[in-house]
C-alpha positions as CSV (number, residue, x, y, z in Angstrom):
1,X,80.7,101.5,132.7
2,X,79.3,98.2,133.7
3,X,81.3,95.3,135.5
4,X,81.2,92.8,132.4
5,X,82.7,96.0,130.1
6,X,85.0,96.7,132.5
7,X,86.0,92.9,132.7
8,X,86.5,92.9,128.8
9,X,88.8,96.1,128.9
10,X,90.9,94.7,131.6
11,X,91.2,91.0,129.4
12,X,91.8,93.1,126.1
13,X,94.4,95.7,128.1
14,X,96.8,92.5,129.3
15,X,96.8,90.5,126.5
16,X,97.9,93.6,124.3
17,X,100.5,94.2,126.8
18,X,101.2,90.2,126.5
19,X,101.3,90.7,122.7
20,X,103.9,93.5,122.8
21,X,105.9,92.1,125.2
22,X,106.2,88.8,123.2
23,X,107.0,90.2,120.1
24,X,109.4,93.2,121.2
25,X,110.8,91.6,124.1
26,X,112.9,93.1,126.1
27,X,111.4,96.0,126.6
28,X,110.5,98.4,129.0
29,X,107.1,99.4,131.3
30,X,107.7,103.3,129.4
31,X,107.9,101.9,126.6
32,X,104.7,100.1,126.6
33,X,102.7,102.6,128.3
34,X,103.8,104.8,125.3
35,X,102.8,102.8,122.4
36,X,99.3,101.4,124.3
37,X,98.4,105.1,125.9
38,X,97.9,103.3,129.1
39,X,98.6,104.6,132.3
40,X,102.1,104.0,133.7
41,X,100.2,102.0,137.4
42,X,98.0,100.4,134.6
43,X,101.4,98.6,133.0
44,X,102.6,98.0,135.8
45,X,99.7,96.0,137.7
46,X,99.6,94.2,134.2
47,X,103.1,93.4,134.4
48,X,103.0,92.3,138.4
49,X,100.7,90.2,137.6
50,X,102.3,87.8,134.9
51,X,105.7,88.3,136.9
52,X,103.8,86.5,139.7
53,X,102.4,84.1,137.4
54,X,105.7,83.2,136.3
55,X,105.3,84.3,132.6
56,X,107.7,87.3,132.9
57,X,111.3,88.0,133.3
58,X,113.1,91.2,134.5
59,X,116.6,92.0,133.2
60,X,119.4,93.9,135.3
61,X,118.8,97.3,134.8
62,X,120.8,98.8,131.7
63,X,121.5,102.7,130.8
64,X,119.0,104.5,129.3
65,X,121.2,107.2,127.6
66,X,121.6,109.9,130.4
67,X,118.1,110.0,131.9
68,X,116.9,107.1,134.4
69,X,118.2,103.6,133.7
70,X,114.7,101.0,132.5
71,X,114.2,97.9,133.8
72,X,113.6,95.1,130.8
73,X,111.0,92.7,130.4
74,X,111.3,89.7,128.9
75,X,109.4,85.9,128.3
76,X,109.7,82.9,130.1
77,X,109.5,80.7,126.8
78,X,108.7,77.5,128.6
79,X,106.1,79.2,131.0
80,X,103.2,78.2,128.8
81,X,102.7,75.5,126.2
82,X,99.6,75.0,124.4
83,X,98.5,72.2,122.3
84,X,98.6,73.0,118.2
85,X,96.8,70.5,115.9
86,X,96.0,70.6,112.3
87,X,92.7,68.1,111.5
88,X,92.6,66.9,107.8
89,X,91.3,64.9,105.2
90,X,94.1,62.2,105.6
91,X,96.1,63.0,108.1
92,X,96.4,64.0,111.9
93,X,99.4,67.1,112.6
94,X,99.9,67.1,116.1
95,X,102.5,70.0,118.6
96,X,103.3,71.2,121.2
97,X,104.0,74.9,120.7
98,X,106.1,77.4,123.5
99,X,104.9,81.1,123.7
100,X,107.0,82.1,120.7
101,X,105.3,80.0,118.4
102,X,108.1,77.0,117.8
103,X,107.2,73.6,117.9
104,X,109.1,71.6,121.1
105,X,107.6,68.1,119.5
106,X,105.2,66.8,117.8
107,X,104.2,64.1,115.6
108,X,102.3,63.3,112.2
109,X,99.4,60.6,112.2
110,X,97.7,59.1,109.3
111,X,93.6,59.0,109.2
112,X,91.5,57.3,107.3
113,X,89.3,59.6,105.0
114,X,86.1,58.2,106.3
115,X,87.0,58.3,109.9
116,X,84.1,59.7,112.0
117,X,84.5,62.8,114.5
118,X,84.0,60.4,117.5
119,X,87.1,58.1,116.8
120,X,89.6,60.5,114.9
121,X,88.6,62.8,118.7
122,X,89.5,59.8,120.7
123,X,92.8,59.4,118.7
124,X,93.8,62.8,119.0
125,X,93.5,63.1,122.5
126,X,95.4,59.4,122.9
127,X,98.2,60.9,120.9
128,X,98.3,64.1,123.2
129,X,98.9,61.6,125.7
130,X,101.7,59.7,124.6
131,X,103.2,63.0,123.1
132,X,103.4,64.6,126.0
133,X,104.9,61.4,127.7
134,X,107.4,60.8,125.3
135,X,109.0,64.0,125.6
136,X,108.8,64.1,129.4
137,X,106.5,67.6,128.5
138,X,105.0,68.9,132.1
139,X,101.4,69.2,131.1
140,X,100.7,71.7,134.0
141,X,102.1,74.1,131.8
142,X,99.9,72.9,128.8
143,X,96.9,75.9,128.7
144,X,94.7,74.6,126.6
145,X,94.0,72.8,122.5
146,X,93.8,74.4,119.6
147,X,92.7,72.7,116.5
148,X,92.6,73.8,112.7
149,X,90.3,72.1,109.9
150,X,89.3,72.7,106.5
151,X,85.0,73.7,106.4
152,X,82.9,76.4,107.9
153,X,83.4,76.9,112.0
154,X,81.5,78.3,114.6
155,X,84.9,79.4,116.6
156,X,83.4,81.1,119.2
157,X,80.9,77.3,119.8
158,X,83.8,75.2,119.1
159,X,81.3,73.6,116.2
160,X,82.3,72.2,113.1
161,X,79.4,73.5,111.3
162,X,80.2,71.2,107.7
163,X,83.4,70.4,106.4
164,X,83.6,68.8,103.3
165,X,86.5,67.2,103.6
166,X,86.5,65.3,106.5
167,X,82.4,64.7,106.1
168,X,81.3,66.2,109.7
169,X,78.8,68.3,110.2
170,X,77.2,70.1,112.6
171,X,80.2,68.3,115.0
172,X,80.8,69.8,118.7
173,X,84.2,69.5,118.3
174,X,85.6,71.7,121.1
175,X,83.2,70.4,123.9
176,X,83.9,66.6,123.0
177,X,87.9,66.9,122.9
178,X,87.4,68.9,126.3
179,X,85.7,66.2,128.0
180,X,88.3,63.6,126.4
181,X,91.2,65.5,127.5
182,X,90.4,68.2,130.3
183,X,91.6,70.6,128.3
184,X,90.2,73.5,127.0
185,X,89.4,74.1,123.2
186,X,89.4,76.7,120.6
187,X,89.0,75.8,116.7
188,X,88.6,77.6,113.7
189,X,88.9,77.1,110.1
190,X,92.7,75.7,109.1
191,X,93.9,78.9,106.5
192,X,92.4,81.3,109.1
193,X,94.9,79.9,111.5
194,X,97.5,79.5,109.3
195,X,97.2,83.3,108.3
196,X,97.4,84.4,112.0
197,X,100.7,82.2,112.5
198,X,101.8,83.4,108.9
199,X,100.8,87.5,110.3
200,X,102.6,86.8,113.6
201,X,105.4,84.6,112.6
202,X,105.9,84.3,108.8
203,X,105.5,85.7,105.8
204,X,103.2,88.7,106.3
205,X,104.9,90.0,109.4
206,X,104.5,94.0,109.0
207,X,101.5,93.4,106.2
208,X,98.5,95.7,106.8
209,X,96.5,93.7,104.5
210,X,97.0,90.0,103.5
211,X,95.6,87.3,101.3
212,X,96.4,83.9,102.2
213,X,95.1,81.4,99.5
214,X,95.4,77.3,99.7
215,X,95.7,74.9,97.6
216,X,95.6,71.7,98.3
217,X,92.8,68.9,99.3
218,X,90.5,71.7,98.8
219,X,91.1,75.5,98.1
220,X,90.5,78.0,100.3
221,X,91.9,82.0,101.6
222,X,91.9,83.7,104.7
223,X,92.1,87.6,104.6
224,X,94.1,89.9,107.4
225,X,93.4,93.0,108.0
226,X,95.2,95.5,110.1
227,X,96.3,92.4,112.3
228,X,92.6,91.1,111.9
229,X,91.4,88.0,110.2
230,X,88.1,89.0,108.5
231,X,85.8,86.3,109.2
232,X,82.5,87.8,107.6
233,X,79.1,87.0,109.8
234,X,79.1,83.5,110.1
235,X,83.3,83.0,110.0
236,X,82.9,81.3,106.2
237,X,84.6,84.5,104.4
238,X,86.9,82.9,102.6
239,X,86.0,80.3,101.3
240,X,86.5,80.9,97.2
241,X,86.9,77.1,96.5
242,X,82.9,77.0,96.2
243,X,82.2,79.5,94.1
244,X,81.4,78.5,91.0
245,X,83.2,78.3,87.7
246,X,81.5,76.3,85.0
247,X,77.7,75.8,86.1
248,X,78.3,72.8,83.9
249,X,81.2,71.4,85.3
250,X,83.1,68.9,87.4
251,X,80.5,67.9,90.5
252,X,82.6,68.9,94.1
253,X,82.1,66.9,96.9
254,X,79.8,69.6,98.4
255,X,77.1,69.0,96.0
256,X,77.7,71.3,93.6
257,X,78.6,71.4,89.8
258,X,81.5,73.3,88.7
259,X,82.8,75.0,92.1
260,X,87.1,76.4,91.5
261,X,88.5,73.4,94.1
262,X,87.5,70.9,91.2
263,X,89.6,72.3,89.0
264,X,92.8,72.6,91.7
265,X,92.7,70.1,94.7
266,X,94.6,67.3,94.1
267,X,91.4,64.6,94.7
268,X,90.3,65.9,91.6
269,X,93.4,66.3,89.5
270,X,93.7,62.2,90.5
271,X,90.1,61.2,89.6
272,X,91.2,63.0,86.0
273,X,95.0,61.6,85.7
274,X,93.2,58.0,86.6
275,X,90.6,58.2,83.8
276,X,94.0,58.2,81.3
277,X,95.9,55.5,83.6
278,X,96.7,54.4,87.5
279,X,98.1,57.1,89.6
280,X,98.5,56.5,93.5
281,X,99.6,59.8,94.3
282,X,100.2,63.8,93.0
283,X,103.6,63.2,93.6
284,X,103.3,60.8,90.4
285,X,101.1,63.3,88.4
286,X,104.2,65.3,88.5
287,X,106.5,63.1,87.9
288,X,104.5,62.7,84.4
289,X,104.5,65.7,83.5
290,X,108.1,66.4,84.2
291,X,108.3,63.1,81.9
292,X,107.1,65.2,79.0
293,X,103.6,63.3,79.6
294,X,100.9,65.6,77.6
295,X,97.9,64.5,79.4
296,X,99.7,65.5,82.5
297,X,101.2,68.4,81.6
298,X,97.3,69.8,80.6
299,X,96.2,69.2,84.1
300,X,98.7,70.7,85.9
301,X,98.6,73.7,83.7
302,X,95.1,73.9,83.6
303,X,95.6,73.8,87.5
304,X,98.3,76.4,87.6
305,X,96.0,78.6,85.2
306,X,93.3,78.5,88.1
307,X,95.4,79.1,90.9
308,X,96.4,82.4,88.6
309,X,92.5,83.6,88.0
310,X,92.2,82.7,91.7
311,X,94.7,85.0,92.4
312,X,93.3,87.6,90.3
313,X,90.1,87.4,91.8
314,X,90.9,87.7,95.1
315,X,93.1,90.9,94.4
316,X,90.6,92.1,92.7
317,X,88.1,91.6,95.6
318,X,90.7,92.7,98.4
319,X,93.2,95.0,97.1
320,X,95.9,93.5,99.7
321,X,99.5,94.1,99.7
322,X,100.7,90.6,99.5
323,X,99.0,87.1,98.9
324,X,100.7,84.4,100.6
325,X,101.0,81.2,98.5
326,X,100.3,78.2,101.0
327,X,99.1,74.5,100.9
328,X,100.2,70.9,100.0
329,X,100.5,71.3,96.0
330,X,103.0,74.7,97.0
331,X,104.6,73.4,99.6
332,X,105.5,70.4,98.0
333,X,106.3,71.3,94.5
334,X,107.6,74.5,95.1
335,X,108.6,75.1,91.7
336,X,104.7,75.9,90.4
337,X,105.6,79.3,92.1
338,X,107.1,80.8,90.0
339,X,105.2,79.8,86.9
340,X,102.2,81.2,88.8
341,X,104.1,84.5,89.7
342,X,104.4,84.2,85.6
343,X,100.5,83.6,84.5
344,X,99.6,86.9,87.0
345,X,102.3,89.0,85.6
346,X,101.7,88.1,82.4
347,X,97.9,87.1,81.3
348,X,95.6,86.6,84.4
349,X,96.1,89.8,86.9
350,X,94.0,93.4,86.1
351,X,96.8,95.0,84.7
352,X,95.6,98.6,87.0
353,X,96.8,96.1,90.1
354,X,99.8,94.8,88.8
355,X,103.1,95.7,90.9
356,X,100.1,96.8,94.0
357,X,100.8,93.5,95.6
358,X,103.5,90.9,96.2
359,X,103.2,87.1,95.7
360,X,105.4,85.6,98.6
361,X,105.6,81.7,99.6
362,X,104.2,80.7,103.0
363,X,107.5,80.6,105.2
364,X,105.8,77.6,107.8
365,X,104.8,75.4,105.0
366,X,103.6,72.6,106.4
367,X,103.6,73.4,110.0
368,X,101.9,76.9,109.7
369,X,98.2,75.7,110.8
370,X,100.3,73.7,113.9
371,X,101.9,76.5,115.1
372,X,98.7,79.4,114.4
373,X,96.6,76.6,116.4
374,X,98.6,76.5,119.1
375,X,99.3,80.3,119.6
376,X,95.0,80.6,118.8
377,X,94.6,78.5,121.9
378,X,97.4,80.8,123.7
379,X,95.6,84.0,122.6
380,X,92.3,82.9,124.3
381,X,93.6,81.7,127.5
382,X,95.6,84.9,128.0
383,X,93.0,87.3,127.0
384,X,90.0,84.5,129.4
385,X,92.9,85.3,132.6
């Protein structure tokens, strides 16, 4: 076996053993070795190692039924932080996430729609800065960025390749922020993230096979597979708010006529609601159509009726077990769940996949693509070590 193979097996072997430990913790060396196959000096130079590094705690030895008593292994929570942003159209999402995933601070920043990747780069990292400050965090336990954005992303570059939304393209993203901050960066596309943090953390903990559709500023999924986000050749699987509806349609931002995120995201639904009269905000779509408004009502339905066939389709495509609802338009007006759990039972699902697959809320809401940033960036410095 060459030296760069054997490199890779001995990165993949401890951050498996990292992974287990974390999420089954406490736990013992036999216990590992057991579920990996590895050899028992194999655990046990992996687990030296991030004792010395100060990432691992060992418990008093406890009984073992009548054999040999095990000594447990446990994390040090605070031994790493890592960085967790979410990057989009309108607003900054900035936290500082522990090894288990929860958020120790963080802070929400508003951004200007037309703000280019140069300035919104400098703010982020000034607002690392004074995040960090503010809540007295020691940044030599801060490992490292991770960042999650609507559009198509080289993650293994660190390019923003185009996104739509925020209008960059072709942006080197992880490079810049590095040289801004010192830090190193990972990125990837915002529902991919928010799937891994959803798989690890929320709603599709035990899943073998997860959808995870948004809706929001734009629409988008993000596909798990046996602990796996599919990511297709060039990382864009996924992204079913381009494909095209009505060749005669609504034009999308990306250049297209027609594409499913016109007839969902909530730019659209305003440009429509302001052709009938002034609305500043979705919040105040709703609130007309929970006035008994009719023009309002259509949109939202029509809406709700797309985010049903989107559903459909992706089942369709997929065959998962469960499809995670996530995004700004469910997480803020929960209520649309159910009515959508309605239209698939009823009218828009292949009736051979009904009762095949569940229909769940995302349990992180709004902090999901925070938290599946940060532990993205945790997951490549640990498996880089």
């Amino acid at each position: 076996m060459k030296k760069h193979d054997q490199d890779f097996m001995k990165r993949q072997n401890r951050l498996t053993v990292f992974e287990i430990i974390k999420n089954q913790q406490p736990i013992s060396r036999a216990s590992i070795a057991k579920q990996t196959g590895m050899s028992p000096t194999t655990i046990s130079r992996i687990v030296g190692e991030l004792t010395e590094e100060g990432y691992l705690l060992e418990s008093e030895q406890v009984s073992a039924g009548l054999g040999r008593k095990s000594t447990l292994l446990a994390m040090v929570d605070a031994a790493v932080l890592s960085v967790g942003v979410e990057l989009d159209r309108h607003q900054i999402q900035i936290g500082i996430v522990d090894i288990q995933g929860k958020v120790v601070a963080g802070g929400t920043y508003p951004r200007p729609a037309d703000e280019g990747a140069d300035i919104t780069l400098d703010r982020i990292g000034a607002e690392i800065d004074r995040l960090t400050k503010s809540n007295d965090i020691d940044c030599a336990r801060l490992i490292g960025i991770g960042i999650g954005l609507p559009g198509i992303v080289d993650n293994e570059k660190g390019v923003v390749i185009f996104s739509v939304q925020l209008g960059w393209k072709n942006v080197r993203l992880a490079d810049r922020l590095k040289e801004i901050t010192g830090y190193d960066v990972a990125i990837d596309n915002e529902l991919k993230v928010k799937a891994l943090a959803e798989h690890m953390k929320g709603a599709a903990i035990g899943s073998n096979r997860t959808a995870l559709l948004g809706f929001g500023n734009g629409v988008g999924s993000a596909l798990i597979v046996d602990g796996e986000i599919y990511r297709g050749k060039t990382n864009s699987a996924g992204e079913i708010g381009h494909t095209t509806i009505d060749p005669n349609g609504m034009m999308c931002d990306c250049g297209k006529a027609g594409c499913l995120q016109t007839y969902i995201n909530i730019h659209s639904l305003l440009s429509e609601a302001n052709k009938i009269r002034p609305i500043r905000s979705i919040e105040e779509l709703f609130e007309a159509r929970r006035a008994g408004e009719r023009w309002a009502t259509y949109l939202i339905d029509r809406a709700l009726m797309y985010m049903a066939i989107t559903i459909n389709n992706v089942v369709c495509m997929y065959n998962p077990d469960s499809v995670i609802l996530s995004g700004e338009l469910t997480d803020k007006f929960p209520e649309i769940y159910e009515e959508v759990v309605e239209l698939c039972s009823t009218r828009f699902v292949w009736e051979p996949l009904r009762g095949t697959f569940t229909i769940l809320r995302s349990v992180l809401s709004d902090q999901g693509v925070v938290i599946g940033s940060g532990l993205m960036s945790q997951n490549c410095f640990f498996a880089l070590e």
